[in-house]
Structures are given as C-alpha cells and as structure tokens.
N, C-alpha and C positions, 0 to 999 in steps of 0.2 A: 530490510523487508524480505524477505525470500530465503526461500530455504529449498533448497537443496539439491544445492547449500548456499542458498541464497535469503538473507534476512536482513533487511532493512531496519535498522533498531535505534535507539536516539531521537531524544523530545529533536523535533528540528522548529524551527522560527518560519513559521512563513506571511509571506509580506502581506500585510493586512489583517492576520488572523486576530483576535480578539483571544488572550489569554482562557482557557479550559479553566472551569470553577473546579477547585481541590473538592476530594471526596470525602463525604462523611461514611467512616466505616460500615458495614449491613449489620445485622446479627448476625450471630452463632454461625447458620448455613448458607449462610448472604444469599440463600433465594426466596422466590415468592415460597406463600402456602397455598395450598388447596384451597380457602378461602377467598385467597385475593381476588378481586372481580375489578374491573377500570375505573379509577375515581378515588376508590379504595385509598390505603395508609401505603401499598405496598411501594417502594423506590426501586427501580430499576437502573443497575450501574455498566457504563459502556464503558469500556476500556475505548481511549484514545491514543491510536501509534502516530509514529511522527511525519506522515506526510499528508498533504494536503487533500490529497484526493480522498484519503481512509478520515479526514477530518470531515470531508463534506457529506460522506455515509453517515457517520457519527451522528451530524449536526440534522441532516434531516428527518433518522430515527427518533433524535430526542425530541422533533420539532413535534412528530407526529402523537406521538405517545405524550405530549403535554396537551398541546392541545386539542387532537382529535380527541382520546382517550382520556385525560386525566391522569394519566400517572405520572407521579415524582421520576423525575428524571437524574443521577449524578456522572456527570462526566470524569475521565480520570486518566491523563496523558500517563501513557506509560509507553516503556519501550517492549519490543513485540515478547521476547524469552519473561520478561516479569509480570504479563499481563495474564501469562498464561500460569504461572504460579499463584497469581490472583485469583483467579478463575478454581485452581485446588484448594485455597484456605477459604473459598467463598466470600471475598472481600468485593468479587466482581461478577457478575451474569453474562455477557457479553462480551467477543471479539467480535466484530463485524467485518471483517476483511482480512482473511487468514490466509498465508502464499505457500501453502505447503506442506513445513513443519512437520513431517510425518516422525522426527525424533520426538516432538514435542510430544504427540499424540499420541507416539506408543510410552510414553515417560507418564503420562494424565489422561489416556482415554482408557477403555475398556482392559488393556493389556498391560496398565501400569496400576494409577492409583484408582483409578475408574471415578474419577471427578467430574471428568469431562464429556461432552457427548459432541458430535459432527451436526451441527444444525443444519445442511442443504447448502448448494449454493445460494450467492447474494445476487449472481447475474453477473458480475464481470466478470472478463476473462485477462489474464494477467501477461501481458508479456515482458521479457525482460532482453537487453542485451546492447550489442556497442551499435553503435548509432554516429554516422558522418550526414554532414547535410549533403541537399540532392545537386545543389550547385556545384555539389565538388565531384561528386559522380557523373555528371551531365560530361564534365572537360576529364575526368578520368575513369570508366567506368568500373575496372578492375578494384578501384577501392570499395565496391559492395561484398569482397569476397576479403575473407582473411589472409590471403594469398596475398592479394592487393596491396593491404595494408603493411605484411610484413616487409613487403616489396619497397613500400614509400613513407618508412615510420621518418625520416626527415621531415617529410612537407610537415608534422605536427610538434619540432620543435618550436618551444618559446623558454623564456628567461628559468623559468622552473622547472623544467626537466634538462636542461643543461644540453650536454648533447644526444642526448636521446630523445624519442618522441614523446609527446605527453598526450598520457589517458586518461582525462579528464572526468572526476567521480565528486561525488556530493559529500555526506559527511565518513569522515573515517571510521567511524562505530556501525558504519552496517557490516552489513558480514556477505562478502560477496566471493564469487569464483575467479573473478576477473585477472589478480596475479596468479593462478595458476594455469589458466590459458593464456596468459603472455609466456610463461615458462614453457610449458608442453608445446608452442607453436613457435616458440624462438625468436620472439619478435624485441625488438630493439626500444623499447617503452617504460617510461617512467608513471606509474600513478601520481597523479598529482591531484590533492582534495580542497574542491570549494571552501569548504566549509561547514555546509546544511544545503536541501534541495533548493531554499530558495536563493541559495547564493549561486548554487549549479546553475540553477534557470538563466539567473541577471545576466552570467558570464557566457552563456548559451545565446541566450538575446543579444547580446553585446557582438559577439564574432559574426552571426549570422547577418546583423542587418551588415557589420561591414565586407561579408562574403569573406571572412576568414576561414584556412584551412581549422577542424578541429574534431576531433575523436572521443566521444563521451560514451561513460556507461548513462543510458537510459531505458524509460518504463511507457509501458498504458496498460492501465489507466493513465492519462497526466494531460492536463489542460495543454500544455503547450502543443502538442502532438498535433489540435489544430491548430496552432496558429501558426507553426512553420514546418519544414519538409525535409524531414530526416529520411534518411534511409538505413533501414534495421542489415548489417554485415552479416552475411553466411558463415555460418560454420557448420560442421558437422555437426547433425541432431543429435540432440540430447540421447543416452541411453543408459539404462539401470546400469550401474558401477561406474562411469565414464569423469564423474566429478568425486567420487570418494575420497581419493588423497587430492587436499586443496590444494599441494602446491605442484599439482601434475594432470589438469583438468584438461580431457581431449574432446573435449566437445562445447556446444552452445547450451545457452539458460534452458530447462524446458519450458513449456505454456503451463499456464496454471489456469482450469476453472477454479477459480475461489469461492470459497465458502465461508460461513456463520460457525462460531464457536460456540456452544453453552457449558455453563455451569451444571453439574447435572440435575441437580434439588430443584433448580430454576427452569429446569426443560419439565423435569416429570410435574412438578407443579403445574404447569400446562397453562398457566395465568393467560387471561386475556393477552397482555402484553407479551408474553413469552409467543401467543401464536400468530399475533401482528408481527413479531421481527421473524418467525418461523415462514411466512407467507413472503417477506420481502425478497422482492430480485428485481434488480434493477441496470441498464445498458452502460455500457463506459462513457456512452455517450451522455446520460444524464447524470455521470457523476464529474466524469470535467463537466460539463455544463456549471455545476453549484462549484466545483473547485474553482474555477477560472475568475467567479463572483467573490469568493474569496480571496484567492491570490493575487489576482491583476485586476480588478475589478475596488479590491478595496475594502469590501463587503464584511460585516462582521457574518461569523458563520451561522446564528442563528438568524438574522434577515437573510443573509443570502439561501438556507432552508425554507423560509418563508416564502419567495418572492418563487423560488423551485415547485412547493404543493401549491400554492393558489395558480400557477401556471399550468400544473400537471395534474389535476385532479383523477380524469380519467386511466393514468398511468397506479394511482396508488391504491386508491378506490377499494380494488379487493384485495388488500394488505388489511386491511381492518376488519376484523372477524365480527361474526353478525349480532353475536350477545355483549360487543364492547358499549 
C-alpha cells in the first residue's frame, strides 16, 4: 500500500471476504461516453487492492452505483503498481484509495502518459507506521519513541527472529520503508512476515489478548484500530528526500490524504457515475465500520455495503447527482 515509498500491493485473503467477480474486459477506451446516463449499457470497472478496508470502499461504491443508479458494475482485485497500468490501457476507470504514488502519477498522469487524472480525495486520511500495544507503554513508556525501542529490541524476541527482535509485517509484496529505518537507526531487528493483513491481524489479536510484548508495522484506516489500543512510535517527521534511498530511511511514514484515481476518457466523460464516485468522501470511521462487517464480522462485502447505505442514508445522500 503506500508509497513513498510505501505501497501496499498483493491480492491478500481476508477473513470472511467473499472472492471479487473477475473482470470482463471494457472497450477500446474502457471509459464511459458522452452519452452514458445511469441505467444505461455503460460498465463501470473498480480496481480492487489487497486490503480490507480499500475492499469495503470498493464494495459500497459498487453497492451504490447498482442499485441506487443502475449501472453495471465489474470488480477487479489487483495489486496497487498494476491497477494503475489498467487505469493506462483503459481496461479500468477507478482506483478508489490511492496512498500517494506520486512516481505512479508522474509515469500516467499529465506529466507522463496523461492517462490518468487526480479524482479529489475519498475522505480518509492514511496513516501509516510501527505500532506497540498501550499495555506495554503504560509498564514502559520510552517504547513510544524509537529510542525506546532500540533500547529494548530484546523484549520482542520470539522463535523467528532468532536472537534479534522481531518487526512484525503482513504480507512480504508490499513495498515498505520499514528495513531502512531499522538500518538508518541501528536497531537490533528482524522482519518477520505474517503472511497477508489478515494473518497480521489473527497474530496481533492473539499477543494482545495474552498481553504479549510485540512490534508491528501498522495502518488507519483498519478496523482493528478500534477494537484494541496501539500506540503509533515516534520518529522523526517525514521530509522530502528523508526516505529516497530505502535502505537508509531517517525518518517516519508521512500522513496521506487519500484520494480517487480516474481513467481519464472516464473522468471527461463526466458520466453520471463518474460524478457519483467524483462527489464521494467518506470518514475512516465509516470505512472500518463496513471493513470490520467484513473481516470479523463475517459479512460478505456486498451485504456488509448493504447493511452500511440503508444505515447511512443521510451520509451518501449527496453522492448521487441530481439527473442520475
């Protein structure tokens, strides 16, 4: 996911999700036309990245645009670098929760192939970074600082970082800064990968109810955020240049407002639907909300979109343009 240089990339599995329908390729410029109106023939295709919470954007744009709207909806798990290659051959209209990516952008937006266009943000705000639970900060406070950490990378040895401490990361294909701020700050730490986010979660769940020591890369968006009490570690703020060479990163993740990707055939088309996901913006709060129905909850993603608009009506309300 994230970039930059931080991306999150990899179909991941998460618990309960209901497999994403493969896509049926668009035409030629895979966006709408001038013509399209809501109800219409026109298909609208979302790229789907690999974590949960960018599932449940996903799921309640597609809920809305089927049924409020009428338009054909195709879903299309991909990972974030080839979604946006999509988005250039017009095979896709839609990223809906983009971390950054400004390589991406100057490579497919106005300064590259000009494919692409900045749809606005979506409303969340992204943050990313290493995260110990607050139980372990209450009996040691100095582990909210990276000082802290590098001070007591023992307390987070287990069998898989041997004798060094373990930094505990989801799946190995995302693309993070993480081993070069253990480098640039000299800390005594083994990456060690779950798997996929939701195997990160189980094993996050797991330590925490038994009040185990443990040091994870994490995010919020991300359902769990409520349900237990991490604490985000200091580092030095982010600054332009400070992450460029990844394996000598002196600083923290920045914050991301996130934003809406378009295709650009599909923007200037201007389609009903192009300016219902153009109007979207929505709280982190209501996106774990619908993730949480999907990942711990059980929920296939479009009931748990479902069960989100009939609860939220006032919330979407003016996402839907007034001639749809």
């Amino acid at each position: 996911m994230r970039r930059t240089t931080a991306t999150r990339t990899a179909s991941i599995a998460v618990k309960g999700a209901a497999a994403v329908s493969a896509m049926a390729v668009l035409s030629a410029c895979g966006g709408a036309t001038s013509q399209d109106v809501a109800g219409s023939d026109e298909t609208v295709t979302i790229a789907v990245n690999g974590w949960v919470g960018y599932e449940a954007s996903a799921a309640v744009m597609a809920y809305l645009l089927e049924e409020e709207m009428g338009v054909k909806v195709e879903q299309k798990k991909l990972d974030e670098q080839p979604s946006w290659q999509g988005l250039n051959d017009g095979d896709l209209d839609v990223i809906v929760e983009n971390w950054g990516h400004e390589d991406l952008m100057k490579q497919y937006g106005p300064e590259g192939n000009d494919t692409v266009v900045d749809g606005g943000p979506n409303g969340n705000i992204g943050t990313l970074g290493w995260y110990v639970p607050k139980y372990l900060v209450d009996e040691k406070p100095e582990l909210a600082t990276w000082e802290g950490i590098k001070d007591n990378t023992d307390l987070f040895q287990t069998p898989e970082s041997g004798d060094k401490g373990e930094f505990l990361a989801a799946d190995p294909a995302f693309v993070t800064q993480d081993q070069g701020m253990i480098n640039h700050f000299d800390m005594d730490l083994k990456i060690v990968h779950a798997g996929s986010e939701a195997a990160q979660i189980t094993e996050m769940q797991e330590r925490y109810e038994k009040e185990e020591p443990f040091l994870a890369y994490f995010y919020d968006p991300q359902w769990l955020q409520n349900e237990i009490d991490l604490v985000h570690v200091e580092f030095p703020e982010y600054e332009d240049g400070c992450a460029d060479d990844e394996e000598d990163v002196s600083c923290g993740y920045p914050q991301y407002d996130l934003n809406k990707i378009f295709n650009k055939d599909f923007a200037e088309a201007d389609s009903p639907a192009y300016q219902m996901l153009k109007n979207w913006e929505w709280t982190n709060e209501d996106q774990n909300a619908v993730a949480k129905m999907i990942a711990d909850d059980g929920m296939d993603p479009e009931e748990a979109a479902e069960k989100w608009v009939t609860d939220n009506g006032d919330v979407w309300k003016d996402w839907i343009p007034a001639d749809a």
